[in-house]
N, C-alpha and C positions, 0 to 999 in steps of 0.2 A: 670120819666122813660118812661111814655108815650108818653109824647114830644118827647122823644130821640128816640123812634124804632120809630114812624111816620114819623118821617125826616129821617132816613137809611130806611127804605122801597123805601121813597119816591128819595133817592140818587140813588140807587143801579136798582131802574125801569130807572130813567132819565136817568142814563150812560148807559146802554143798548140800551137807544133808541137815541142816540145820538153819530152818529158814526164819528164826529171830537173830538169824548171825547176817543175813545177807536182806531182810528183809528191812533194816534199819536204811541201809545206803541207796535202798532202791525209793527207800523213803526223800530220801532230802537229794537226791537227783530228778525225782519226779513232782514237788513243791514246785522248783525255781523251774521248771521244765513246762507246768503249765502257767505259771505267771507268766512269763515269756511270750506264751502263745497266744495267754489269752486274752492279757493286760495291753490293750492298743497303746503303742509307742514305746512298751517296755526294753523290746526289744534293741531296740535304734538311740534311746538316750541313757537308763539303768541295767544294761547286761550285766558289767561287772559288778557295778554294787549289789544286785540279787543275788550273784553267785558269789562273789566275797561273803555276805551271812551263812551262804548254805553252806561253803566249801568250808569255812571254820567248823563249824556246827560237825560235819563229816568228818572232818580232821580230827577234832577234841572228843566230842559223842562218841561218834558211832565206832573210830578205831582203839579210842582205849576201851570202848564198850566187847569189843570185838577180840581185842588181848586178851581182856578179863576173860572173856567167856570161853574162849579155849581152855585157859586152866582151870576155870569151874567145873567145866565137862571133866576133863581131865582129872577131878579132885573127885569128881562125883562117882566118874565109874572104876577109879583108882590106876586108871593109865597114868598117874601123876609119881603114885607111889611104886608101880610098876617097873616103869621107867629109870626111875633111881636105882632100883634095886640089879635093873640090868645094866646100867653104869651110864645110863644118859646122862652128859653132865649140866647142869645149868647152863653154861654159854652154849654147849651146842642144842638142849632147844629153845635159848630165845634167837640161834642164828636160824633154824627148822622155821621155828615161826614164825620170826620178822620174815622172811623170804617168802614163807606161804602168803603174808598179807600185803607184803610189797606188789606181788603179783596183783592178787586183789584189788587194792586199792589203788593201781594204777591204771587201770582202765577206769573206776572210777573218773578219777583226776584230769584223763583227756576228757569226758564227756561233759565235764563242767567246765577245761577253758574250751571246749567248742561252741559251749552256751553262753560262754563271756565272751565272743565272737574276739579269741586272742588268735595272731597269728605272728610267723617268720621269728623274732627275739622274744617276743613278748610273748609266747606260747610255749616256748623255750623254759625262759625264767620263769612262767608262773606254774608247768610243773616241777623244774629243779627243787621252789622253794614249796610246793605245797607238797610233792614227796617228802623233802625235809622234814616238816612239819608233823606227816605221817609218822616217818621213823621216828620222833620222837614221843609222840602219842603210843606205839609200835612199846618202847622202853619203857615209860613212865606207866605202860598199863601190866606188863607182864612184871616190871619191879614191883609193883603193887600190889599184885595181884600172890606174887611170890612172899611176900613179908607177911610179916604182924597187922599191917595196916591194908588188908587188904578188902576190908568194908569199908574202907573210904573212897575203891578206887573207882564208881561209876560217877558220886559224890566230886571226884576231880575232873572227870571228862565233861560234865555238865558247867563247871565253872570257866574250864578252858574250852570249851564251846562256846558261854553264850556271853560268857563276859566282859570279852574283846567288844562284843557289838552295843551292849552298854555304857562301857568303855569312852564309845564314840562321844556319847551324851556328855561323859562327867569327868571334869579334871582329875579330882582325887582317884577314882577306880583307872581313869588315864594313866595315872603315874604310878597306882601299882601295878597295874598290868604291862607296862611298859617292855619288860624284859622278858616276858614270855614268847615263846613261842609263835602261839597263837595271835597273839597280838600285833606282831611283827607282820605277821603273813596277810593278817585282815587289815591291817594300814598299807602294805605294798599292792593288794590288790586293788584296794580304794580307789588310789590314787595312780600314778603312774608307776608302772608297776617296774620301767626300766631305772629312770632314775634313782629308787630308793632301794635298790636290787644290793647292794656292794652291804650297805647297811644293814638290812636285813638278814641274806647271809651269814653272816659274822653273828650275830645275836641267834640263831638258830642253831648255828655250827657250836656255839658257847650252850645252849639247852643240850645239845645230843651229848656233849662230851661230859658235863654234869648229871646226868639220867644213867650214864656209862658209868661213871664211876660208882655211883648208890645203887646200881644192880651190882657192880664188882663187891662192895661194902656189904651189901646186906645177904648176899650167895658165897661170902668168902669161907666161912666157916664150913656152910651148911651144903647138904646133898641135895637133890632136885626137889624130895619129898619133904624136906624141911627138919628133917628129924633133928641135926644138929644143929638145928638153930638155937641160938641163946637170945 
């Protein structure tokens, strides 16, 4: 347990002082912020479909952008290798981290269904499932970012950002994007976001436990710093 609040401590000062960490979400909170305001009617007939693009965008982008960049900090000034060496274990700092960006990213997530003008259930579910959506962004960035493949992992948050909203356009990329995550969140926003709530759910809940287990897989071996990794 102590391991775990000394790495959220030490998350939650870093992104603060590090304003390409926080400057990304002030980004695509501040886009659909002045379309809203400043687009007459946007308001009143497209709130949620503006903020369904942004809030993917934030979900996929900016939080596995925001994973990453903890550990790159982390690798760079070798608090990564540090760490191991004092016995951080892998799961307790992706629980340090996810927790520091749970926080973060939740205040996000009201500010965007307040600009989807969501209320009572329906503000409800749309942040249970665009948290969801987070923590799985949250895993798939710091798995990533942990492995071998971890130059691909801003390469992933751009794809599960923007590709859902293409998505919309095109059967084929429809049907592969279909099980992700992001896809799911940006189709329940869409549309009615209660009806297709149970649905959604279930396909998200199936992303985090698959993400869960390829951080257990690819950290089984190995210590925080990577050394035993094969």
């Amino acid at each position: 347990m102590r391991n775990i609040k000394a790495v959220f401590i030490k998350q939650m000062l870093s992104y603060f002082k590090n304003s390409a960490m926080f400057g990304t979400p002030i980004a695509f909170l501040a886009i659909p912020f002045a379309i809203l305001l400043l687009v007459p009617g946007a308001a009143e007939t497209d709130s949620n479909l503006i903020v369904a693009q942004f809030v993917i965008m934030f979900i996929g982008i900016s939080m596995i952008g925001t994973s990453a960049g903890f550990i790159a900090e982390d690798r760079a000034t070798m608090n990564l290798r540090f760490m191991g060496m004092a016995g951080v274990k892998p799961y307790q700092y992706l629980l340090a981290t996810c927790a520091a960006l749970i926080i973060i990213s939740f205040g996000a997530v009201v500010l965007f269904g307040l600009m989807g003008q969501y209320s009572g259930n329906d503000m409800i579910n749309f942040l249970i499932i665009s948290m969801l959506g987070a923590a799985c962004s949250m895993l798939l960035g710091i798995t990533l970012s942990l492995s071998k493949a971890a130059d691909f992992t801003m390469l992933a948050g751009l794809i599960l950002g923007i590709g859902p909203i293409f998505a919309e356009a095109n059967e084929v990329l429809s049907r592969i994007f279909y099980f992700t995550y992001t896809y799911q969140i940006n189709t329940a926003i869409r549309g009615e976001i209660s009806s297709g709530f149970d649905s959604t759910f279930k396909i998200v809940l199936i992303n985090i436990a698959v993400l869960l287990a390829a951080f257990i897989l690819i950290n089984a071996r190995s210590g925080l710093d990577g050394e035993k990794q094969g």
